[in-house]
C-alpha positions in Angstrom: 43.4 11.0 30.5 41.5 12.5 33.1 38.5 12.3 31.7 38.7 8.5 31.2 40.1 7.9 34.8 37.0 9.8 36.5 34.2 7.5 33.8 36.5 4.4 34.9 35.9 5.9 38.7 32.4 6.6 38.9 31.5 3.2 36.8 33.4 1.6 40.0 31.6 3.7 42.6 28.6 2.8 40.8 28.6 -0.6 41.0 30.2 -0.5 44.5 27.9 1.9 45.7 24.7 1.4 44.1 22.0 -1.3 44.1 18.6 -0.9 42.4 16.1 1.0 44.8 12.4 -1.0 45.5 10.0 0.6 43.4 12.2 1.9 40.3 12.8 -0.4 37.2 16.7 1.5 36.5 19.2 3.4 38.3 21.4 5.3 35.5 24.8 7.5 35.9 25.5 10.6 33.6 28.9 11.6 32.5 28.3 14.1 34.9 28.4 12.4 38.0 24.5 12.6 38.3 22.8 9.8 38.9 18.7 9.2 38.5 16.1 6.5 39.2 13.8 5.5 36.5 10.6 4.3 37.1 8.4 2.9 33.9 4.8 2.8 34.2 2.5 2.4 31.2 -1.3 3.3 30.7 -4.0 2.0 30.1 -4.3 0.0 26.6 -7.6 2.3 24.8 -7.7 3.1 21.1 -5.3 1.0 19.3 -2.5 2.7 21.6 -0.8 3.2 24.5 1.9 5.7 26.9 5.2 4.7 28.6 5.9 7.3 31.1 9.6 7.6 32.5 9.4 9.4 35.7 13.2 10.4 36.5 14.0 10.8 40.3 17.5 13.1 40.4 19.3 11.6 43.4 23.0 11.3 44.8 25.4 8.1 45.3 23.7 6.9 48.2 19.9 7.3 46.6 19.3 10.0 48.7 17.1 12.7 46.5 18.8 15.9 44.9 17.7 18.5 43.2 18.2 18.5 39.6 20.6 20.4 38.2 21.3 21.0 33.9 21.5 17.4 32.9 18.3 16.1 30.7 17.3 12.9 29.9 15.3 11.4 26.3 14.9 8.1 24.5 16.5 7.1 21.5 13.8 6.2 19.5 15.7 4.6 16.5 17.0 2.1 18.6 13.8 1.0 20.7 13.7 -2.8 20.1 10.3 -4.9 20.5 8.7 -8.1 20.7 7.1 -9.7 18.9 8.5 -7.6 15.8 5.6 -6.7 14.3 3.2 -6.1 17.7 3.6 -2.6 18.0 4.1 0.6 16.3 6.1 3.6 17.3 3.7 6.0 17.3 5.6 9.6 18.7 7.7 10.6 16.1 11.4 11.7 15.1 14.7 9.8 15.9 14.8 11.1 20.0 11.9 12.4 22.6 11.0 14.9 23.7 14.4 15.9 26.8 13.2 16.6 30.5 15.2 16.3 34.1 11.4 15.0 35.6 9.4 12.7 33.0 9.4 11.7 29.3 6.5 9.9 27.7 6.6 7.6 24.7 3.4 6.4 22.9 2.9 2.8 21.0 0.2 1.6 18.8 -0.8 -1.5 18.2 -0.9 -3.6 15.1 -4.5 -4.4 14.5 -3.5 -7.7 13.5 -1.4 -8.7 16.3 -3.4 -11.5 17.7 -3.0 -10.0 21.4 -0.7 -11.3 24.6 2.4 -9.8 26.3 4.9 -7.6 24.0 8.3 -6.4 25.5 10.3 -3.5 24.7 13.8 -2.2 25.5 14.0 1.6 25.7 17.7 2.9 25.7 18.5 6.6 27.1 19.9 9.0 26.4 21.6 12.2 28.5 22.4 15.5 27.4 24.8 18.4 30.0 22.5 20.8 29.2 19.3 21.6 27.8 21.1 23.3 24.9 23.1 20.7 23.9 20.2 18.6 23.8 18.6 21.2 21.2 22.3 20.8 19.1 21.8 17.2 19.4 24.5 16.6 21.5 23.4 13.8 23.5 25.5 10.5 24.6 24.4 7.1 25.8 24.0 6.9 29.4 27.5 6.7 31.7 26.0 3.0 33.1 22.5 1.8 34.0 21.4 -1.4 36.4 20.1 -3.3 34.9 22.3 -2.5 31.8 19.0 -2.4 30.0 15.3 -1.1 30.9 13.1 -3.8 29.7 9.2 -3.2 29.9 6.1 -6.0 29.3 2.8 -5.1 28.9 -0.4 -7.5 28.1 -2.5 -6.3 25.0 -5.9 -7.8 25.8 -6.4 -9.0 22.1 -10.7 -8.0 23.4 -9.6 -4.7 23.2 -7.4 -4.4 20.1 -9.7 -2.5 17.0 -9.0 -2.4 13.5 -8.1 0.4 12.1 -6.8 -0.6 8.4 -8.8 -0.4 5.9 -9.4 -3.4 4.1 -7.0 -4.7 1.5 -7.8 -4.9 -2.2 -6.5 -6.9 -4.6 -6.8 -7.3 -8.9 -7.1 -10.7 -10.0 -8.8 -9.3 -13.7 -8.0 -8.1 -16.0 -4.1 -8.1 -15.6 -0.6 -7.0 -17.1 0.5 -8.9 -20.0 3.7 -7.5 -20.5 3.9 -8.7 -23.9 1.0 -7.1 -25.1 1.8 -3.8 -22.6 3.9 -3.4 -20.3 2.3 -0.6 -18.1 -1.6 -1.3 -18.2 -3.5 -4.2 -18.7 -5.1 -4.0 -22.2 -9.3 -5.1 -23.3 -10.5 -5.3 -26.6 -14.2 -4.8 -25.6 -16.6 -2.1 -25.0 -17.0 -4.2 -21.3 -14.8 -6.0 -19.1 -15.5 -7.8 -16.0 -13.6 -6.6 -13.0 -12.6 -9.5 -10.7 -11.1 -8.2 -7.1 -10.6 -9.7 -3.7 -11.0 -7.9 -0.4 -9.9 -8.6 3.0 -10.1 -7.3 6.2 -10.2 -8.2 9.8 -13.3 -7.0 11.3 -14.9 -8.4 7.9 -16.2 -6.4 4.7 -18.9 -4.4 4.7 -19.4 -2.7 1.2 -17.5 -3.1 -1.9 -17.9 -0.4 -4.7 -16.5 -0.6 -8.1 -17.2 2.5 -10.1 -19.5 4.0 -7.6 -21.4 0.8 -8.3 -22.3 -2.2 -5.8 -19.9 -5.1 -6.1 -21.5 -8.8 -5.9 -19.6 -11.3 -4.5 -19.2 -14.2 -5.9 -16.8 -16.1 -3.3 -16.1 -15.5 0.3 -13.5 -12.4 -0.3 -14.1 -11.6 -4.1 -16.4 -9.7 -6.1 -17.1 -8.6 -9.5 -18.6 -6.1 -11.1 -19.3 -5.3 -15.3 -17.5 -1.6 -16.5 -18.6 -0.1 -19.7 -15.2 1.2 -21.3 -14.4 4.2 -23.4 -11.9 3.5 -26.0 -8.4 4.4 -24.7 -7.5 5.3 -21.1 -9.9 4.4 -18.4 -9.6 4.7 -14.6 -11.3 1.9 -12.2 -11.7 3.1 -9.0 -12.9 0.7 -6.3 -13.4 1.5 -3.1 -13.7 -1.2 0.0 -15.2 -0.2 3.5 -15.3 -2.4 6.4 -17.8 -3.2 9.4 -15.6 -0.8 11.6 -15.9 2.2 9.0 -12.2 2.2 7.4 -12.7 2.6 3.8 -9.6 1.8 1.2 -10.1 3.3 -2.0 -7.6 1.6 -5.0 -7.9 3.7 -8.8 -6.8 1.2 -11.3 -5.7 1.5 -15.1 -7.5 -0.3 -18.2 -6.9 0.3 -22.1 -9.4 -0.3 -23.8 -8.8 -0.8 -27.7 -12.2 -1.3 -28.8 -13.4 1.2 -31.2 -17.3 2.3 -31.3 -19.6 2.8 -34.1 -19.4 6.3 -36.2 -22.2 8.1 -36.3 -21.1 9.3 -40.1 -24.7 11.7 -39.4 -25.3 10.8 -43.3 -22.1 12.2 -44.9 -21.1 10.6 -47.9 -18.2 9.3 -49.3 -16.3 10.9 -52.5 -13.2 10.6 -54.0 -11.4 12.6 -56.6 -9.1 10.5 -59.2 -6.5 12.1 -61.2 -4.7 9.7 -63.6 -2.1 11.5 -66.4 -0.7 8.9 -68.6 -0.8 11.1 -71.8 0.9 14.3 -72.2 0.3 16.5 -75.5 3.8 18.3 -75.3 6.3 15.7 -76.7 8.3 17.2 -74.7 7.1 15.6 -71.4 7.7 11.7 -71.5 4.3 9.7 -70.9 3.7 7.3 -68.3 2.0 3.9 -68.4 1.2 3.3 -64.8 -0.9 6.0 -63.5 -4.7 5.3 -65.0 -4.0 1.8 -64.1 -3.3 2.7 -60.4 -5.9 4.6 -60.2 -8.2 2.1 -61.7 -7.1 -0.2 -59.2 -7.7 2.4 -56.1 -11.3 2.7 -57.6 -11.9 -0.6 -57.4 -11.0 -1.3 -53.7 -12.9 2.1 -52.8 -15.7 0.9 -54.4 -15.7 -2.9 -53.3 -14.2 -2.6 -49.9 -14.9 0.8 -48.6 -18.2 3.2 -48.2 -17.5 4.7 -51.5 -20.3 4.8 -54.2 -19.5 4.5 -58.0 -21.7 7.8 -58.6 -19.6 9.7 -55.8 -16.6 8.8 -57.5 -14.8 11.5 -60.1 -12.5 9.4 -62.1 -10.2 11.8 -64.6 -8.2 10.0 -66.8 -5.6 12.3 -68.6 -7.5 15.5 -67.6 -6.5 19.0 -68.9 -6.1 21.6 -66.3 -9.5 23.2 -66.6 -11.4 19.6 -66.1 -9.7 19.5 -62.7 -10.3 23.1 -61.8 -13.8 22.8 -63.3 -14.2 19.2 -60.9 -13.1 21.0 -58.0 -15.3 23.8 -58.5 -18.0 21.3 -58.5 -17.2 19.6 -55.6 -17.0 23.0 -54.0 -20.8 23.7 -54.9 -22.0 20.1 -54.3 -20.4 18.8 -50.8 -21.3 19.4 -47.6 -19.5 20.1 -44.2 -20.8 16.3 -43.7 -19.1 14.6 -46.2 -15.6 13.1 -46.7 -13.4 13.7 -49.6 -10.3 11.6 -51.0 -8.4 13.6 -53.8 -5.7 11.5 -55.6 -3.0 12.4 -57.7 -1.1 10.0 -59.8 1.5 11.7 -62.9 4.0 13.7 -63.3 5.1 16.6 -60.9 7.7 19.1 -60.6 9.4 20.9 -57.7 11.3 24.3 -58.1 13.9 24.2 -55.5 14.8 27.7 -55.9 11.4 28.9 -55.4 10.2 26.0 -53.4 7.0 26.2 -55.3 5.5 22.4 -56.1 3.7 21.6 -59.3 1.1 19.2 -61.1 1.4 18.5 -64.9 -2.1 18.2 -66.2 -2.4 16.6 -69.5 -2.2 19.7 -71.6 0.6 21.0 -69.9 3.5 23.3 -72.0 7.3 22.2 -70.6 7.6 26.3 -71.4 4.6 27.3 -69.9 4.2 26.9 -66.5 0.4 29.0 -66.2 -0.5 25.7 -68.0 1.0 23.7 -64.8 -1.0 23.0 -61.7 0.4 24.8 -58.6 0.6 23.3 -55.0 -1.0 26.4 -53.9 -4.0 26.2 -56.0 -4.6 22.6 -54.5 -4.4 23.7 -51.4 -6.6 26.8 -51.9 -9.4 24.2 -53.5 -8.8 22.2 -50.2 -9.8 24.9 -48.0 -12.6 26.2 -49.8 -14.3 22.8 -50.1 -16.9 23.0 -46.8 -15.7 19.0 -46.1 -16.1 17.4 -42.8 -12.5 15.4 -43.7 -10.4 15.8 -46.9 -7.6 13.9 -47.8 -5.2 14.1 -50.6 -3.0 11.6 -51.7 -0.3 12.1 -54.1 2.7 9.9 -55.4 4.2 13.5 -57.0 5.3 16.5 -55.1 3.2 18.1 -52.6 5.5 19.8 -49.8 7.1 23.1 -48.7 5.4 25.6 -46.4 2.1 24.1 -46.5 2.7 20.8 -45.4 3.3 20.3 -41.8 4.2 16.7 -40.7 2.4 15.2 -38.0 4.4 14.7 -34.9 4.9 11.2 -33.3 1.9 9.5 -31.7 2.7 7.9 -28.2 3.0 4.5 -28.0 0.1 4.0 -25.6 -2.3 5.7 -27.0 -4.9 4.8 -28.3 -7.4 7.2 -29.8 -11.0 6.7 -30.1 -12.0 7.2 -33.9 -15.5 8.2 -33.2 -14.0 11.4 -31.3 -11.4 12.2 -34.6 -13.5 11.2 -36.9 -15.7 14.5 -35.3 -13.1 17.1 -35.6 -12.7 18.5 -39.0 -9.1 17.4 -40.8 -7.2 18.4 -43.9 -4.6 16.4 -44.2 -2.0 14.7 -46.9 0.0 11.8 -47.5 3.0 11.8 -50.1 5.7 9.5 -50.9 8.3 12.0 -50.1 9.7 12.7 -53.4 10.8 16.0 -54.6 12.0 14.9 -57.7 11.4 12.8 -60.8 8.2 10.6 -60.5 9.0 7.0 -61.2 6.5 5.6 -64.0 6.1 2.0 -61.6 5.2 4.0 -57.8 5.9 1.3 -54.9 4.1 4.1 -53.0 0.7 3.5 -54.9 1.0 0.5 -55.3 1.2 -0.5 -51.7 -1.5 1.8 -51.1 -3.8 -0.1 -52.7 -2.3 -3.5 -50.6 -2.6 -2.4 -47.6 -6.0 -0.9 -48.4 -7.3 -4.3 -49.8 -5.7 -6.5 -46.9 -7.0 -4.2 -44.2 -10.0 -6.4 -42.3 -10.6 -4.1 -39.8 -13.7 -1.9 -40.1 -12.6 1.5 -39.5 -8.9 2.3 -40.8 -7.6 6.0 -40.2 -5.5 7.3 -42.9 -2.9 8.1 -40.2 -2.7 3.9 -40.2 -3.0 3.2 -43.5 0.2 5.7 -43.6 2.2 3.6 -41.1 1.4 0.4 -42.8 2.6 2.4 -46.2 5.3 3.7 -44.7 7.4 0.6 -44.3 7.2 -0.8 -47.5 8.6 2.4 -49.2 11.3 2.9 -47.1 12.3 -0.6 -47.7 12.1 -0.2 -51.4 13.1 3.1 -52.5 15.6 6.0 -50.8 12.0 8.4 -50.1 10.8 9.3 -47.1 7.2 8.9 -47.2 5.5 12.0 -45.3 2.2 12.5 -43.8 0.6 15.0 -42.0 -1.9 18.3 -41.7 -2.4 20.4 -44.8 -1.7 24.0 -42.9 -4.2 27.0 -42.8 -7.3 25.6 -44.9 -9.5 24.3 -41.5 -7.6 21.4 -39.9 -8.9 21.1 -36.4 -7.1 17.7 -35.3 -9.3 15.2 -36.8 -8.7 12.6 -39.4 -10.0 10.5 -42.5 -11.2 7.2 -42.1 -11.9 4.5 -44.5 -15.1 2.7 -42.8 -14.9 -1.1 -44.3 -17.8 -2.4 -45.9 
């Protein structure tokens, strides 16, 4: 109660007592009882900036000067207000100035694009008992002030004002089409055309879009050609204008298009191994497989790179004839060429053992040294000096040394002249561990999706995805693919180039 009784008595005795002094723009009261006169001044406009200096005069009720004593004065910076809105920037920084009992500056830029004239700005004070509890922020408005607020003008000679923004760029193409992708815009071409406009006050002096000069073609735009690599690619474009401020903008493209292979004279072969007929009557025949396989030939042949003499078709071969093939691809291929191996009949899988088996044509039901291990396959695999090999098998073909391939990202794109480098063993199975249907909706999509692809170079990572589907809509498998582990994968991939 005392408290409010002496604010209530020194706001009377201040507006009783006190009349603004000539020469000072405000005449303030602290809780205190200290009163000061504040006189603005600002300097000259040089830069893009200029100061407000406060200089605070400590007197008593009847103007007469004092000495100062603890009080301190600062500005609240968060609640300076000016006009025209957009004029000026508040250059000093934090949320209250700098606290002193004699002066207190404040500094301003100016916009660059503020056309120039008279701006107006009301600081608002702040007072503090002590220096130290200005330091623990424990400031308060000012007790009163007359006028209640300290307005200021100053005239921004719009001769003066310099631009000190860069210039501003713009994409007008290629864009975002969300439907295609949602995060970069996407080009199906080894080239695109990059369209941009740039504007800046002082005007544009140089316009660079890859390190390359810009032309432009209208007042503000300019274009510029950009050889893409396939995938990823970063734009950078970088504006300057006639005062020196440069603006540099990196932007995004994906580029889809996919570049010649350089196959370096590699060759195409292909392995097919068809059982139909099995000696022991003890292991049921099949009908399907030789026709599969004769249908796989044909679209390798036709539609792909694969010559009929590089072509080893078995049809119901004994074990030896495919160890005996093998061993003569192993002599006759080089670390250049590109091998399919394909596997249609019957297969077994010993759970307990998890050991995976072919069934040549000679194979014993009682004999398994007559069967075709996993193993051995894979052992053949990785002693063939291939640049890619690829096996494909409807029967069992899993365990330990198959490793599925993890999922790709869904914007990426991979350049197939860069895979197609790296040296790959990989496999693709239908999944099954068990019984071999005689009628395979895994082969026989296979060699769909092989004769509807149109596009010139088809990895066997796609031709898997596209294979995919249709099995796991028509049986309960789970198609696998992936990287044939410890025989020289090193990340690349097989891929069927399209006549």
């Amino acid at each position: 109660m005392k408290r409010l009784i002496l604010i209530l008595l020194l706001i009377i005795s201040f507006k009783l007592g006190l009349s603004q002094p000539a020469g000072y723009d405000q005449v303030i009261a602290t809780y205190t009882g200290r009163y000061a006169l504040i006189k603005a001044t600002t300097s000259d406009f040089d830069s893009n900036r200029f100061s407000v200096i406060l200089d605070i005069k400590w007197v008593n009720k009847k103007l007469h000067p004092v000495s100062p004593k603890k009080d301190i004065l600062a500005v609240d910076l968060r609640h300076i207000t000016i006009s025209p809105e957009n004029s000026l920037v508040l250059i000093t920084g934090g949320e209250i100035s700098a606290a002193s009992q004699t002066h207190i500056r404040v500094v301003f830029g100016v916009n660059p694009q503020f056309q120039g004239g008279n701006v107006s700005f009301i600081i608002p004070l702040l007072c503090a008992t002590t220096a130290e509890n200005g330091i623990r922020q424990k400031w308060q408005p000012v007790l009163f002030a007359q006028p209640h607020q300290l307005k200021i003008t100053k005239y921004i000679d719009p001769e003066k004002i310099q631009d000190v923004f860069p210039p501003e760029i713009d994409i007008l193409y290629p864009l975002v089409n969300k439907k295609i992708n949602p995060d970069f815009p996407v080009v199906n071409n080894r080239m695109v055309q990059i369209h941009i406009s740039v504007s800046d006050k002082s005007g544009v002096k140089q316009v660079l879009i890859n390190h390359r000069p810009a032309k432009m073609i209208f007042p503000g735009q300019y274009d510029q050609s950009v050889v893409l690599a396939t995938g990823l690619n970063t734009v950078r474009i970088e504006a300057t204008d006639n005062l020196g401020n440069t603006a540099t903008k990196d932007y995004d493209i994906l580029c889809t298009y996919q570049y010649d292979i350089d196959t370096k004279g590699g060759r195409f072969y292909a392995l097919l191994i068809a059982e139909n007929d099995y000696k022991d009557n003890n292991i049921p025949d099949l009908n399907n497989p030789v026709k599969d396989a004769k249908k796989l030939y044909d679209v390798l042949v036709n539609d792909y790179t694969f010559k009929p003499d590089d072509i080893f078709f078995l049809k119901n071969p004994t074990r030896s004839q495919i160890i005996n093939t093998l061993d003569q691809l192993s002599s006759t291929l080089t670390d250049k060429d590109n091998l399919l191996i394909f596997y249609a009949g019957h297969g077994y899988w010993d759970e307990y053992k998890q050991i995976g088996y072919w069934l040549p044509s000679d194979a014993n039901i009682n004999d398994k040294s007559t069967w075709l291990r996993n193993s051995t396959i894979k052992d053949y695999i990785g002693a063939i000096n291939t640049l890619h090999t690829l096996l494909i098998t409807d029967a069992c073909f899993s365990g330990s040394i198959f490793k599925t391939r993890a999922v790709t990202e869904a914007n990426a794109v991979v350049a197939y002249q860069k895979i197609y480098q790296l040296p790959s063993r990989k496999a693709m199975t239908s999944g099954t561990l068990k019984e071999v249907p005689d009628k395979s909706i895994f082969l026989q999509s296979l060699v769909l999706q092989l004769k509807a692809n149109n596009k010139k170079y088809l990895p066997a990572s796609e031709l898997f995805d596209r294979v995919r589907v249709a099995v796991l809509n028509n049986t309960p498998n789970v198609p696998q693919f992936g990287t044939i582990q410890n025989v020289g994968d090193q990340g690349g991939e097989f891929i069927f180039i399209h006549k």
